[in-house]
NUNUVEX-574217 format. One line per 3 residues: number of its first residue (from 1); their letters; for each residue z, y, x of C-alpha. Coordinates in Angstrom, 1 decimal, always signed. Layout:
! residues N
NUM = a = Z Y X  ...;
! end
This chain:
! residues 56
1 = xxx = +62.5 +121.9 +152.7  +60.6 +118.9 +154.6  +59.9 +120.6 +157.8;
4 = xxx = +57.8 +118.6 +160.6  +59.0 +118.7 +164.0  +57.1 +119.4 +167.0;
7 = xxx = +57.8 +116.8 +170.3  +57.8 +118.3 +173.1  +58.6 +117.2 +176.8;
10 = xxx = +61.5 +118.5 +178.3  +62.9 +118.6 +182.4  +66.6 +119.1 +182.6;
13 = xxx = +68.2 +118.9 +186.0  +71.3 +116.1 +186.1  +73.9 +118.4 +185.9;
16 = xxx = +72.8 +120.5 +183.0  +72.1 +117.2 +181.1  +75.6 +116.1 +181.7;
19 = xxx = +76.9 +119.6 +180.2  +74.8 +119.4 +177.6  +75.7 +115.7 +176.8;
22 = xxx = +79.7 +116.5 +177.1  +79.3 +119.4 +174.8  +77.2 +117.6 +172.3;
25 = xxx = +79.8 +114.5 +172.1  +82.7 +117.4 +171.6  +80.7 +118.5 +168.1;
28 = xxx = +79.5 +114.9 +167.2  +75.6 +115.4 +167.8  +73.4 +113.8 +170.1;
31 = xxx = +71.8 +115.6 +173.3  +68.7 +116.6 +171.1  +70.3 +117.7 +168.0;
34 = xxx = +72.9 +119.9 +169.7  +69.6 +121.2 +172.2  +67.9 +121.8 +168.6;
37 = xxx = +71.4 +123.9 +167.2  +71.5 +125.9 +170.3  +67.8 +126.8 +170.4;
40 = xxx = +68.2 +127.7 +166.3  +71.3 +129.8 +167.2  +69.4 +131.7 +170.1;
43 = xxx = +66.3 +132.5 +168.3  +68.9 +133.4 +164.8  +70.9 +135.5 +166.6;
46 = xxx = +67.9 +137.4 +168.9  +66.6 +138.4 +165.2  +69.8 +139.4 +164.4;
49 = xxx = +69.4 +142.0 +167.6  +66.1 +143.2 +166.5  +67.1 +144.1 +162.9;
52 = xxx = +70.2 +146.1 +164.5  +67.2 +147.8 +167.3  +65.5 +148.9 +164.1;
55 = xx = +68.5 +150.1 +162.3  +69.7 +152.7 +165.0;
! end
């Protein structure tokens, strides 16, 4: 699966990049593949929610 990627632009305030550059070096990803893993985590586990809405 050859997916294309979209750039976009992106503000982050000091501090959060800092969090977000100390977490990624923990798992061994740079700032924008572990920004990339969190978004795909959020928007996995939000459909996750939805299917378990449906369910009930």
């Amino acid at each position: 699966m050859d997916e294309k990627k979209k750039q976009i632009p992106l503000r982050l305030s000091d501090s959060l990049w800092k969090e977000l550059a100390a977490w990624a070096e923990d798992e061994f990803r740079s700032v924008n593949g572990q920004i990339e893993f969190l978004l795909t985590e959020a928007v996995r586990q939000r459909k996750k929610g939805k299917k378990k809405a449906e369910g009930e």
